[in-house]
N, C-alpha and C positions, 0 to 999 in steps of 0.2 A: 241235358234233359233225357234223351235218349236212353242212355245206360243205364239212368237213375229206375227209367219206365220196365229197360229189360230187366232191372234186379227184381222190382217189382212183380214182373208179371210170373218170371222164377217159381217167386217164391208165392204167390197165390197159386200157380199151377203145382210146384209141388205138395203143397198143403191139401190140395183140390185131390190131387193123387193119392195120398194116405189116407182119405174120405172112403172114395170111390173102393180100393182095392180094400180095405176092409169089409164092406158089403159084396163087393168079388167073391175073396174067399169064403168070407160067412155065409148071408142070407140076405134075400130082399122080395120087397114085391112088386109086381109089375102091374101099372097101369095103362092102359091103352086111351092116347091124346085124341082128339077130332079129327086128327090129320091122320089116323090109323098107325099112329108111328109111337112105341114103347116108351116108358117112361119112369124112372125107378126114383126111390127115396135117396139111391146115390150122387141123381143127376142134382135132385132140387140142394140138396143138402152141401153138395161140392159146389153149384153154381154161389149160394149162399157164400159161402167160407170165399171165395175167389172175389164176392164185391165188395166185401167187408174190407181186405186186405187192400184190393185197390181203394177203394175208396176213402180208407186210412192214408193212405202215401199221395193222393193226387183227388183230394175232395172236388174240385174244382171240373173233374172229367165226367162226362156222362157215361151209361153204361149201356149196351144191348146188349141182350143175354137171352140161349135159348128156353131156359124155363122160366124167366121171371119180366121178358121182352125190355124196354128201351125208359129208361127216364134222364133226366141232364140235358147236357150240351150234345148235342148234334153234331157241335164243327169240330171238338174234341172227344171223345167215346172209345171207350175198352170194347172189344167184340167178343163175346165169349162163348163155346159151348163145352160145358164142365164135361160132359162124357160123348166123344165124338166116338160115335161106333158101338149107340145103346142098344143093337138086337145080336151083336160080336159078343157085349158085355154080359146081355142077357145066356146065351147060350155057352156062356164059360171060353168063348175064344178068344187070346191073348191079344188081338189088335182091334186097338181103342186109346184113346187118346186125350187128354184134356187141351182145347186150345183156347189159345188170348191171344190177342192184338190189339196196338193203339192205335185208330185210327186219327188222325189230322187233317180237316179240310179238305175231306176224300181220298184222300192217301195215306195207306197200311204205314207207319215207319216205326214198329216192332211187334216179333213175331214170336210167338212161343209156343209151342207142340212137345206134350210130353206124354209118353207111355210108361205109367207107372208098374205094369209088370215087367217090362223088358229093362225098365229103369233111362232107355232112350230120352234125350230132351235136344229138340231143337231151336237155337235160337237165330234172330237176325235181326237187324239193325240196316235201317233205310242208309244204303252206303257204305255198309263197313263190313259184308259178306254173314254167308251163312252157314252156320256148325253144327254139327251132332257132337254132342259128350263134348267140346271145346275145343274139338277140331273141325279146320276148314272143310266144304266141301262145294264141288263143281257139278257141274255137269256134264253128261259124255259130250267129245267131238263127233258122234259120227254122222255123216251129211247123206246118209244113203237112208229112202225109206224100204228099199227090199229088203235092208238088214238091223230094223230098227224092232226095240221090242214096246209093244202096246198094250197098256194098263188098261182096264175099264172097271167099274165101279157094279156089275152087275149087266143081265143082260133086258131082263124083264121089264127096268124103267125105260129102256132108249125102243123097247116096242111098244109100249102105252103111249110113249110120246110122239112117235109117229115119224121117227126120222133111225129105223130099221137100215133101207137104203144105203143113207150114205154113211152109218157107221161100217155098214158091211163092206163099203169102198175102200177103209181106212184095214178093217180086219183083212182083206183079199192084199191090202198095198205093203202090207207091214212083214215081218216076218214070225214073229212069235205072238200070242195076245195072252195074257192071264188076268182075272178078275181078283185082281188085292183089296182095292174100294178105301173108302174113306180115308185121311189120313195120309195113308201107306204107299198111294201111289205116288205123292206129291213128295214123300220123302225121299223113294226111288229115284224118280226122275230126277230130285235136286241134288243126290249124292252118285248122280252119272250111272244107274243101275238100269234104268231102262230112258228109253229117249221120249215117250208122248202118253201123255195120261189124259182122258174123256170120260166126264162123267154129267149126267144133269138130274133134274128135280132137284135143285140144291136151294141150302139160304146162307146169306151172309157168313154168317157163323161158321157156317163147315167151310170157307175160305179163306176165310179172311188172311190171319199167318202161313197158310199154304201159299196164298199169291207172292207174299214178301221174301219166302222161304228159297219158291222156284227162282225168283226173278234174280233173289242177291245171290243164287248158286252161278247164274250166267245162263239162265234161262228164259224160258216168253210164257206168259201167263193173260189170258183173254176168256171171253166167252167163246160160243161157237158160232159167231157173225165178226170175230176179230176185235171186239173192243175189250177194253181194258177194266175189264170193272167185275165185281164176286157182286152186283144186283139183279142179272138178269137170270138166274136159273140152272145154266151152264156153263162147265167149264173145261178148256183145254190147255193143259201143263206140257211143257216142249224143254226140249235141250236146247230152243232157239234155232238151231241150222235149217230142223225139218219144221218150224212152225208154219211158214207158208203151204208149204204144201200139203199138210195134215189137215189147214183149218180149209183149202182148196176143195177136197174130199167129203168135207165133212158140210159144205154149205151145202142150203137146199135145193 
């Protein structure tokens, strides 16, 4: 079933990608959501073409989706967000991403993250590891946080949120920090490029194949209270050795 859902999810994501980057290079216009957050005729039009296709190959699955929200089955459900990194997209910057995942009775078991400019696609399977372009990838060994490098997704949301503080426990413990965001750091981290990625004001959608992606590289995937779940908001990606003591730093 598995392999059937990652051919699947492929090939709505790449389909999803050809939408998307033709409004890239050409033209679009942009609408501002209730949630102040951007919104283009590539996002609604990609998300479209992505339920069509799944829901041709596995009628039977519900869908969440970030522009068109949730219908179906609940205990089985595609997670999707047709353009992860719509204000990247909107400013012409190359990192942005189309993701899907199936979810099953609360657990991600396939993952798919594809950057249609970079032509980058990640996939993974609950148990069978996880790839860029069809090659394996790990995560790094290294068990030191003095020489560990730390992703963050922005600095502006983790001081609205009001936990400033102990992200700056984690920026002072680490030794390099750069703000990739969306996406980009959960790729990092799952192909051993940097060790701990923190980001929040998240939803489902912008995790869901990140958590699958980190975990099947040999990594640990939580919020920032240590549970395991892409519903609470936040979330921190690890090469697994420094996850304790990242998520240590980082609680209130």
């Amino acid at each position: 079933m598995s392999q059937a859902a990652l051919d699947a999810a492929v090939e709505a994501a790449r389909a999803a990608g050809q939408i998307a980057l033709k409004y890239y290079r050409g033209g679009f216009e942009v609408t501002i959501k209730p949630d102040a957050t951007p919104v283009t005729q590539a996002d609604r039009e990609a998300e479209r073409a992505i339920v069509e296709i799944l829901s041709r190959a596995f009628p039977d699955c519900g869908v969440l989706g970030e522009e068109f929200g949730g219908s179906g089955s609940r205990e089985r459900r595609w997670i999707i967000d047709p353009i992860d990194g719509t204000k990247n997209f909107v400013r012409r910057v190359p990192l942005w991403a189309t993701l899907i995942a199936l979810e099953e009775g609360g657990e991600i078991t396939v993952g798919v993250v594809h950057n249609p400019v970079t032509g980058d696609l990640y996939t993974a399977r609950r148990g069978a590891g996880a790839f860029l372009n069809g090659e394996r990838i790990r995560v790094s060994g290294e068990g030191s946080l003095a020489h560990a490098f730390f992703l963050h997704a922005g600095l502006g949301t983790v001081r609205q949120a009001g936990r400033w503080d102990e992200f700056m426990r984690l920026v002072d413990a680490t030794e390099r920090q750069r703000g990739f965001g969306d996406y980009a750091g959960y790729g990092l981290v799952a192909e051993g490029k940097a060790e701990i990625y923190a980001e929040l004001d998240l939803k489902p959608w912008d995790l869901a194949p990140c958590k699958l992606l980190v975990e099947e590289a040999g990594g640990r995937f939580t919020d920032w209270d240590g549970n395991p779940t892409i519903y609470t908001g936040t979330a921190l990606a690890t090469n697994g050795r420094l996850h304790d003591a990242a998520l240590a730093l980082l609680r209130r």
